[in-house]
Every structure is written in C-alpha cells, then in structure tokens.
N, C-alpha and C positions, 0 to 999 in steps of 0.2 A: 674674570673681573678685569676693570679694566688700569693697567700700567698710568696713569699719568704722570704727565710729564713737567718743567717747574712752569707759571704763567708763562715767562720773559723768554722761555725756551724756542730755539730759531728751528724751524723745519723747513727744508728747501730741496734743492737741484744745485749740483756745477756743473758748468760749461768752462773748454778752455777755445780763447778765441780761434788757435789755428786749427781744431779741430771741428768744431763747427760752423764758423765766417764764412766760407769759401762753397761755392755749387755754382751752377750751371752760367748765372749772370757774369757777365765781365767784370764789373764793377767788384764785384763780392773777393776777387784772386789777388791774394795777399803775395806778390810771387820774389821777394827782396830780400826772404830770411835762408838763412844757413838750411833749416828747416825743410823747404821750401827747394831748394838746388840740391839737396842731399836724398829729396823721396824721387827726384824725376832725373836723375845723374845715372844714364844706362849703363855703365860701369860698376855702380853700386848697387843696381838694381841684379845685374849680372851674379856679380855675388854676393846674391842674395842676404846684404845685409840687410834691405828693406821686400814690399811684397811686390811692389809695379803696382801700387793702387795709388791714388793721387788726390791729393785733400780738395784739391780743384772739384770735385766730385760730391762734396759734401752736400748740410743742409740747409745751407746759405742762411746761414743765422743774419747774415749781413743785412738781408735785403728783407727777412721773414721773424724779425727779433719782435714782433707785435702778437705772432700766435706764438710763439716761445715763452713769452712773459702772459698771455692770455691764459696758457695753459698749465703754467703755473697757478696761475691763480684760482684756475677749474678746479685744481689739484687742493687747494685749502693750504698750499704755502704761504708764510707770513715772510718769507728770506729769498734771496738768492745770488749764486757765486757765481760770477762774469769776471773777464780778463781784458786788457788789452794787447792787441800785437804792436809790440816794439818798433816789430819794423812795417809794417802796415803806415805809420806816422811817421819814421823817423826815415826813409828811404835812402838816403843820402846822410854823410854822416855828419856828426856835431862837434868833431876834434877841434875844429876854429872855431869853436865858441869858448870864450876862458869864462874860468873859474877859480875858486883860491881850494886849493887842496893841499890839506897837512898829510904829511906822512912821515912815517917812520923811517930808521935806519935800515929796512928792508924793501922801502919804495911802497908799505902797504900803504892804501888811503884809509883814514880812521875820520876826517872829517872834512866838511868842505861847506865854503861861503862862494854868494853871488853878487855878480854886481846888478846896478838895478835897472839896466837894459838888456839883462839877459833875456828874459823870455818874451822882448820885440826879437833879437838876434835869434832864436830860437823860431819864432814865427816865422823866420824870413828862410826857414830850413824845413820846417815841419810841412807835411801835408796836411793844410787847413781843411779840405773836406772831409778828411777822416776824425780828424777831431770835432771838426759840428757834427759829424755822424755816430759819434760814438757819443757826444753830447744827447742828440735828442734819443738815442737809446736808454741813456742813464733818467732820461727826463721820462722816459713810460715806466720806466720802472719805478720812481718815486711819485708819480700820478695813482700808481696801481696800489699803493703803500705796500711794498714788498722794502724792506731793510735790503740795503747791497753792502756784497763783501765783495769787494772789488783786488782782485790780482793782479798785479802790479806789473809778473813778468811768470810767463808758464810755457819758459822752455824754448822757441825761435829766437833767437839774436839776427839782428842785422845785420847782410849779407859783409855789408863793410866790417863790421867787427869781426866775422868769424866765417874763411871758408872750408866749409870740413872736408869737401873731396880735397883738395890741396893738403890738406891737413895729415889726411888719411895716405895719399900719397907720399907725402915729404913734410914729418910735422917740424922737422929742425929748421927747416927752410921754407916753412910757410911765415907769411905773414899777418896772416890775420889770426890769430891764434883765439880766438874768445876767450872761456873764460878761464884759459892755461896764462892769459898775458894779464898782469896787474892794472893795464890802461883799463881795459874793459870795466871795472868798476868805478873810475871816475863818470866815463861816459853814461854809465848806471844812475850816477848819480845825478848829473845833468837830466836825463830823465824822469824821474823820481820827481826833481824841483817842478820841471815841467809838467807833469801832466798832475801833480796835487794842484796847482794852479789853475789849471784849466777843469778840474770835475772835482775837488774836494765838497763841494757844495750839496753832489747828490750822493756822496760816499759816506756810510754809516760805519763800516769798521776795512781798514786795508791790511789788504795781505802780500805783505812784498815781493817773497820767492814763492812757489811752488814747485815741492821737491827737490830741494836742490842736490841732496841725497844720491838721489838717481841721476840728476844730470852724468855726477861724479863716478859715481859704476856703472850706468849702461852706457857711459861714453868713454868712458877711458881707461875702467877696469874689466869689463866684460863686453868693450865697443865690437867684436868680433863674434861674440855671440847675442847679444840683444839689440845689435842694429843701431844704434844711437850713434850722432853725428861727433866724434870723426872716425867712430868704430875702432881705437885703438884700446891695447892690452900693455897698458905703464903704469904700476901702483906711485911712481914718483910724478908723474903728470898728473894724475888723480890726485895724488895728497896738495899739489900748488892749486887746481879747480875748487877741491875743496873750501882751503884756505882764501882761497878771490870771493868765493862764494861768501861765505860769513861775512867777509869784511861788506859786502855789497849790501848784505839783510841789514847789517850794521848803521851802514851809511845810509839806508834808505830810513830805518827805523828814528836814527840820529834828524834828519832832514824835516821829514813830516811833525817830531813830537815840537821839534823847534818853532815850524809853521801853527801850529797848532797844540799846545801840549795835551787840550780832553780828548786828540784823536783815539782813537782803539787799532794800534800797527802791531800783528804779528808775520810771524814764518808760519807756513806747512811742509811736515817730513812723511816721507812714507814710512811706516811705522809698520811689518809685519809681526805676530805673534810668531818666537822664536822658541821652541821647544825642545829640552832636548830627548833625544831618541827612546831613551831610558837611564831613569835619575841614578846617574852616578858622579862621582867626583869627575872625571875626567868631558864627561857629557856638558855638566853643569858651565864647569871652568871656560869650554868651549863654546858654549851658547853667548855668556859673558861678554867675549872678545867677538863674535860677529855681531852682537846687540849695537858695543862698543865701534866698531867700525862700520855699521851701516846705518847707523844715526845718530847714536848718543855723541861720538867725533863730533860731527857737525853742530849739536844743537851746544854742544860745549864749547865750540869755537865760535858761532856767531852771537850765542848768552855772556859767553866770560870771560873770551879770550886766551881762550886753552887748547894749547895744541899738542897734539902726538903727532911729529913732523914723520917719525921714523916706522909708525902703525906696529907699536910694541904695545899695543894696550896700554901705557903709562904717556902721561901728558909731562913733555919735556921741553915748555916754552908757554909760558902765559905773560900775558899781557893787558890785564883787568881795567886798566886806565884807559884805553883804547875805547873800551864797549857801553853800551847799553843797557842790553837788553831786550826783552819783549814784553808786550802786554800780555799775550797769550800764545797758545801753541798748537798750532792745526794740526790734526793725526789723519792721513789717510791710510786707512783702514780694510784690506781684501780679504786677507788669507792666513794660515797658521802655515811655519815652513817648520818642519821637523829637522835637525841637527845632531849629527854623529863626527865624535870624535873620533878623526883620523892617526894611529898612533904611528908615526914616524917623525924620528930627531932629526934625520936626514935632511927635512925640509923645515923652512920657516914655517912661523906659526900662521902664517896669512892663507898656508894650503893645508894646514891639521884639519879639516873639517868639510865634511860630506852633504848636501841637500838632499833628504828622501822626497822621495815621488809624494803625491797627494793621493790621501785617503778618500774623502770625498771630494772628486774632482767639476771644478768650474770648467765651462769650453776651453779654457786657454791651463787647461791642468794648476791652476793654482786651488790651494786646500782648502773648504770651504770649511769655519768652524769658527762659528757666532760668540761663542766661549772669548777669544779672544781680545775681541774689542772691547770687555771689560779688563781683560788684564793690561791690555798696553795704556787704556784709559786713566789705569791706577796707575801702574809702572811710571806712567811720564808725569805725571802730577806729583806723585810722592818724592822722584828725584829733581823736580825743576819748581815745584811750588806754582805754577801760574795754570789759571783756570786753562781748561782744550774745548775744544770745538772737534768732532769729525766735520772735516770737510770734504772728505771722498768715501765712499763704501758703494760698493756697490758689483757685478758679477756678471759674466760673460756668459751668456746664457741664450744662445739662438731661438731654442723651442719655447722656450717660455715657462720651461716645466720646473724651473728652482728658485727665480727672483722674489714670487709671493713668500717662498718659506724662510724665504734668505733677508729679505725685509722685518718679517715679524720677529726671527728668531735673534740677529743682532740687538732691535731694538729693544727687546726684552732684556738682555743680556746690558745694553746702556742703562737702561732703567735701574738697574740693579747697581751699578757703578755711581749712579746719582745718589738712590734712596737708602743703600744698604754701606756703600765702601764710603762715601760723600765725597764724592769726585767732583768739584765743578768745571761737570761737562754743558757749556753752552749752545751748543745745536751740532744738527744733523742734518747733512749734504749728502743727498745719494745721487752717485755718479752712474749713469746720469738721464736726463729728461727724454733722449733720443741717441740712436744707435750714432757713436759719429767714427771719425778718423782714429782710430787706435795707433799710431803714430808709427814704428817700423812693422807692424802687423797689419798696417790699412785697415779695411772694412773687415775682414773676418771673424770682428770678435763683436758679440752684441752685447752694449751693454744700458740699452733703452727701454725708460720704461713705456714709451710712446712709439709707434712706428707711423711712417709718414708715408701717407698714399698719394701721390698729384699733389703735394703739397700740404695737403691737409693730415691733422693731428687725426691717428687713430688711437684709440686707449686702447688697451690691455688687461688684463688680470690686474698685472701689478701695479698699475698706475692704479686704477679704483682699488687695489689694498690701500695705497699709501695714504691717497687721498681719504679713504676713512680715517686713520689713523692723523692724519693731521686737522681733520674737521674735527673728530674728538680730541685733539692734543693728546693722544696717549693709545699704549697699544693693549689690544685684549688678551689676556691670558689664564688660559682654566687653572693653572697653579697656584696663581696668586691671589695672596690674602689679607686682606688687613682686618686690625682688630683696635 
C-alpha cells in the first residue's frame, strides 16, 4: 500500500557547488578557495590527507546545469538544493568594503548594518559574470517550477580568508585563519547582504550554513584523519570554529529576516543516528555527550547562544540577546554510528568513548540503518521545536546493488515520523543526482543516482525508484495499512 506523503511535501536532489561546478571547460574551475589549493597542494596530497583527485574533473554543473534541472524534472521532483561558491564571486576580498558591525566584549559580531552604496562597492569587487551566471541558473530553475533551497555557503572559503596549507603548517603564524579568526564572519556577512540582493527573487527557502558541524571536526578535531582543510587535531581551535560558526548562521539568519521577514532561513547539521553499543547506564551517559558535542553544541549555540566553551557537556556561557534563531532545521542524514563507553578516569571525557565498525556497511563503511532517520527526525524536533527538512540522505554505493533498498527503506521509516510520531518533516533531498566530488575522498565514493556517459544523463535503477516514488508523492510498502 502506498506511504503518502503530506500535498506541500518537497522531494528533490542536492548538489554542492564545489562539488559538482567544475569539469573539463575552463570557465567551469572555481580555483580561489581554501578548498580548491588544499585538494591540489602536493604536500597534502603526499600525506595523504586528501586522494590526488581533483574537482577540476567534475560534472561541470557549470556549463551543463540545464540537463541537471531537466532531469530533475524527468525525475517527478517538485524541489531542489543548489549552492553558491563564495569564492567563485568573491575572488579578491571585501575587507575594504565597510559595514557597521556590533559586537560583543568578545569581538563576536551578533549584528550588522549597511550603508547604501555598498552593494555598487561590492559590484565594483565581485565577479559580475558569475553572478549573471548563477542568475540565469536560478532563472531555469524557477521557469521549470521546481521550489529552490538555496545554500548560502557549503564549505570553500575564499582563498583570502583562509589558507589551510599555511595553516596546517604553522597555524599560530598563519594569517588567514578562516573560520578559527572572528573577522571571517563579518565578511560572511557582507556576503549574505550581497548575494540576497542579487537572487532573493528566485529563492523560496535559504539555507545559510551547511554542516557546519563537520567543518568543526573534520578540520580541526579529527583534520589528520578525515582530510579537511587545515587537517589539524586542537579541541580548543575547534571549540572558537565552532563558536564563529553560530555566530555566522546567526548573522546571516539576523540579515535576510530583516531584508525580508516571510523569508524561510534555516541551518543544516549532519545528524548521525548515535546508539549506544548496549543499553546500559554508562553506554547511555556516553552517547548523550558525543550527541551533545557533534551537534546539539552547535545547534544550541547558533538557536540560543549557549555555549560549552570547555566541552564538559554543560553549557558555561549563554548569551540569548545575541540570537535569533531559525525557521527550521536541515538534518543530513547517512548512517547509524554505534558507541561504547570507554572506562578510563585517566583521560578526559572527550576520549571515554569508542566508534564500532558498521554492521551493514555502505562503500565508504558507514552503517547503513533506515531506522534511524526516524529517530534523529523525532530527537531534533522534540528538543528544538521547529519543523526539519532532510536535506541530505543518501549512500555510496559504486554497484548499484543498495541505493533502490536504501531509498525506499528511509523513506518509509520518514513516513512514519510524519504520520505516526507527527514530526514536521518538510522534505527530502537525496544526495545526490550524480556521482560528484566527495571532497577529501575525491571520486571514489558513488553516490549518484544518475551516471553520466559523453555528457548525457543515464538513469539507473534508482533514479526510476525514486522517480516513481515522487510521481506518486509517496512510497509503497506491503506492511502498511490504514483503516
């Protein structure tokens, strides 16, 4: 029988710009971001914090963004999630362009005004061809009536803001520090004013950060083993990223409701299903505090102004006058990670705690287990109150042999969190439409539901799953019954 889904509910695709923009054309090589100098730095490639594959390589969404949105559309999507690069536009930096920025006795920026030549000054900085090109992209997309959830910022900073080999080398004594330096958020914000200016018109809900979560641990708590630009291992550099971070979702959220208050401005966190190994007191306790430092931190700091400066589990600095808020709260969605308490007093609490291997394993070994996405569904709603959206799900799957089962079985599993827990979950984003750049893993990881021959769109299995599934707005499932 078949799962439906609510009318107003979004089904789509994401894309993030640096991971799809860029292929063979000239024009398409975004080559200005951190990003961008950190995957083709033969030092870094040397050791092996990234694979020597190169985004330059992609599927040049750049040049090819009309059967991208075309095939969406084959697909029976009514949505979809695109990004801008930062530094694609912004090449050259925007430090001489002023702005009024308030700040705190900590130098955080919590808000900021413009004067009303800024975004001629801003023109006179920007690369206008990328902005009419990222225009008449936004303008197919709204010809085709597909809804855009447009991301604001997904992960390259401009090479001026942040350079990570320097970084990596000598972080005391670099100077571009991204998002370890508090400047970087004003500039954020300058951004943010700018480009609502230039494409608010065909943007139906924005999404400021993505991930910023992970910025914060695959760069600067586990940079040495997941590759992320500046690959360093300092829980006190991590906790100030962090903290830039919030204030950035903040300032951008602050910016836009001002320009517009019906806008629809949230965050997305990557959200894994955390379980612990076997329910016991000490299991439990420790699931708690990695839940607590690998999102709930963030989403409590960029929501409230709540910070655990010291990552004792206990929040020892708020500051609720500062913030916002959000309209809503993007969950990306892969995997379940199983957690075991580590029993030694010996060491802080930041190392009590073990990651087991994956039970059923996706290409890149993360757990695959549909179960999940109902719980962090509930979990983030229940403790934050505002409606979620997944905007990423999706599975590294080269053969093709798990993404059909891995499609239907989540989305049954959301269904469920809709109709039975009343979660309001507003759509589903599976990541993603074609195999792109997996970012310090390069190409090795697929996770398309399309593969791309000479340019052209070849379908799959699981693209015609999906695609049923969104031509009937809902998924089939022999267990379910209504009465």
């Amino acid at each position: 029988m078949l799962r439906k889904f609510p009318d107003n509910f979004m089904f789509g695709t994401a894309t993030s710009p640096f991971q799809v923009e860029m292929g063979r054309s000239d024009n398409s090589i975004s080559s200005e971001s951190d990003w961008y100098k950190w995957s083709h730095d033969s030092n870094i490639i040397q050791k092996t914090y990234v694979s020597g594959d190169f985004p330059d390589d992609g599927p040049d969404f750049w040049n090819n963004y009309k059967r991208f949105i075309d095939a969406s559309i084959d697909m029976g999507n009514n949505s979809i999630r695109i990004g801008i690069d930062w530094a694609r536009i912004f090449k050259t930096s925007t430090e001489s362009v002023d702005a009024v920025a308030s700040k705190n006795e900590k130098g955080d920026v919590y808000a900021m005004s413009f004067p009303d030549n800024f975004i001629q000054r801003m023109d006179s900085i920007a690369d206008n061809d990328a902005v009419k090109h990222y225009a008449e992209i936004m303008e197919y997309i709204k010809a085709r009536n597909l809804k855009l959830i447009l991301t604001a910022y997904h992960w390259p900073l401009p090479i001026w803001l942040h350079d990570p080999v320097k970084c990596n080398q000598d972080f005391a004594n670099c100077r571009e520090k991204g998002w370890a330096d508090k400047a970087t958020v004003e500039e954020f914000g300058k951004y943010i004013y700018y480009i609502y200016n230039k494409f608010h018109r065909y943007v139906d809900i924005w999404n400021t950060l993505n991930e910023p979560n992970i910025i914060a641990i695959n760069g600067y708590v586990y940079g040495n083993l997941e590759g992320f630009p500046p690959g360093l291992s300092n829980f006190s550099i991590a906790v100030s990223v962090m903290r830039n971070l919030a204030y950035a979702h903040n300032i951008a959220y602050k910016i836009i409701k001002a320009l517009d208050h019906s806008s629809q401005v949230g965050i997305n966190v990557a959200v894994p299903y955390f379980q612990p190994e076997m329910d016991t007191p000490e299991n439990r306790f420790i699931v708690n505090y990695v839940k607590h430092i690998f999102y709930d931190l963030y989403l409590n700091s960029a929501l409230y102004g709540n910070f655990d400066n010291s990552l004792s589990g206990i929040f020892n600095e708020s500051r609720p006058s500062e913030f916002a808020g959000t309209d809503f709260i993007g969950i990306d969605y892969y995997s379940r990670i199983r957690v075991r308490y580590v029993d030694n007093d010996n060491v802080d609490l930041r190392y009590r705690f073990a990651f087991l291997p994956c039970s059923k394993c996706s290409d890149n070994y993360w757990d695959i287990f549909p179960e999940g996405i109902r719980n962090v569904s509930r979990s983030v709603f229940n403790h934050y109150r505002k409606p979620v959206m997944i905007l990423e799900n999706g599975v590294a799957d080269a053969e093709g042999s798990l993404r059909k089962e891995f499609i239907e079985k989540h989305l049954i599993e959301l269904h469920k969190a809709i109709k039975e827990d009343y979660i309001p979950v507003k759509g589903y984003f599976h990541w993603s439409i074609v195999d792109n750049y997996e970012w310090a893993r390069g190409y090795k990881d697929k996770f398309g539901l399309y593969k791309i021959n000479n340019g052209e769109f070849v379908k799959t299995e699981a693209s015609e799953f999906y695609s049923k599934i969104c031509h009937d707005h809902g998924v089939e499932d022999s267990d379910f019954k209504t009465y």
